[in-house]
matplotlib code that plots the C-alpha trace (Angstrom):
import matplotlib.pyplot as plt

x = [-140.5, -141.7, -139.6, -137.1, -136.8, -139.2, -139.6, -141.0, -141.1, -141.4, -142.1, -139.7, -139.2, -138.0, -139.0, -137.0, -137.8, -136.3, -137.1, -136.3, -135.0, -134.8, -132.8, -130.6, -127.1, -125.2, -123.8, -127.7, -128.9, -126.2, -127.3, -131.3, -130.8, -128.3, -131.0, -133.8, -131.6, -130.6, -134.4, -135.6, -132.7, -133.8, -137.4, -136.5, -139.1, -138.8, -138.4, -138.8, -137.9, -134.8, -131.8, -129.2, -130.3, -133.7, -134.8, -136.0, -132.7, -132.4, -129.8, -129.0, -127.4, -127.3, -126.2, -126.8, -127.1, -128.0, -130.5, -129.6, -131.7, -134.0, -130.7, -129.0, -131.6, -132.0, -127.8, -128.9, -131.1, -128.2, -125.8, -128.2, -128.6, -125.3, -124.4, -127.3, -126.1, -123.2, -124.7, -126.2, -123.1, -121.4, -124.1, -126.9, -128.2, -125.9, -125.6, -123.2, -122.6, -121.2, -117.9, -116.9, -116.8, -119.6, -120.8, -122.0, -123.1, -124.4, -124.7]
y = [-5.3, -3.4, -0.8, -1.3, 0.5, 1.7, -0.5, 1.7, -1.0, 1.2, -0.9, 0.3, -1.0, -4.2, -6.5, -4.4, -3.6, 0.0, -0.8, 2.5, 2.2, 5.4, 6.0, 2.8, 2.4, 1.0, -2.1, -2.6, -2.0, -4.9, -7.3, -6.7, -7.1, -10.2, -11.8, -11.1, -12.3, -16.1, -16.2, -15.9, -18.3, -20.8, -21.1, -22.8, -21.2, -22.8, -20.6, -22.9, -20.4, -19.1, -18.8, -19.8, -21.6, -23.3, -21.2, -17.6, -15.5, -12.0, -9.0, -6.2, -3.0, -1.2, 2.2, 4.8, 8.7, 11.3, 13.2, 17.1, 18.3, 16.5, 16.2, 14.0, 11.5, 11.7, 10.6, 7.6, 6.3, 6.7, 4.9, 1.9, 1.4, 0.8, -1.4, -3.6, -4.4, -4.8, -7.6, -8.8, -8.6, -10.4, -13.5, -12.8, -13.8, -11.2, -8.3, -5.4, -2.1, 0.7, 1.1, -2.4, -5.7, -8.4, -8.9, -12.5, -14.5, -18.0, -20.3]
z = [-4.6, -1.8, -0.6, -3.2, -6.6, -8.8, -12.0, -15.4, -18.1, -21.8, -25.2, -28.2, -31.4, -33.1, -29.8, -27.3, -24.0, -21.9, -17.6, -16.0, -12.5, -10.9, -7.9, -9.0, -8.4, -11.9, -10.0, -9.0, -12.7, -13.5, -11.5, -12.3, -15.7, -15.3, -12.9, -15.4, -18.5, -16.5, -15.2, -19.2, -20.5, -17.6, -18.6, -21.7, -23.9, -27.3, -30.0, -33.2, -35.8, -34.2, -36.2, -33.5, -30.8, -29.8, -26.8, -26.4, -24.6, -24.0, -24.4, -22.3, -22.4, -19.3, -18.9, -15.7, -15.5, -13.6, -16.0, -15.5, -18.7, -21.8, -23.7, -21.1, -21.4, -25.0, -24.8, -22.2, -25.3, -28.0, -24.8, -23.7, -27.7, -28.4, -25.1, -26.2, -29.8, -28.4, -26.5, -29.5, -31.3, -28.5, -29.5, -27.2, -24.3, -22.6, -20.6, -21.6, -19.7, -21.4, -21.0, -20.2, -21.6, -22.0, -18.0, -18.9, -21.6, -21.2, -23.9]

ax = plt.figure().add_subplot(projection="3d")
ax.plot(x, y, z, "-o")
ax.set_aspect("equal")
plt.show()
């Protein structure tokens, strides 16, 4: 994305993935991680040994701040946690932002 926003994927635990978007407006970190969520449900990736469902989804939970010391970001962790099992809660293959109900959810 040239000229846009910088993207900083991180690997955490239990198949989760954090992307960093710094400089990102929270309507703009909504609609990245609903564009990525519909682009991974399209591809129809089988997923055999899925409980619900035949093909791989994803979840998001999507949460914005403007960092001001180490504990503010240690508090976007505990936030973007929560939104995403939310999302899971929700059913998957959604996108939740703190603070509001389920953005979409496509089944």
């Amino acid at each position: 994305m040239r000229g846009g926003p910088a993207i900083l994927p991180r690997a955490t635990a239990n198949e989760q993935l954090a992307i960093l978007l710094p400089d990102v407006c929270p309507s703009a970190a909504l609609d990245m991680a609903e564009a990525i969520r519909h682009e991974i449900f399209e591809q129809t990736i089988l997923h055999l040994g899925a409980l619900v469902g035949r093909v791989v989804t994803a979840s998001f939970g999507v949460a914005t701040i403007v960092p001001e010391n180490a504990n503010a970001k240690l508090a976007l962790v505990e936030v973007v946690g929560y939104g995403l099992n939310r999302a899971k809660r929700g059913g998957g293959n959604c996108v939740f932002a703190t603070g509001s109900d389920v953005i979409s959810n496509e089944k």
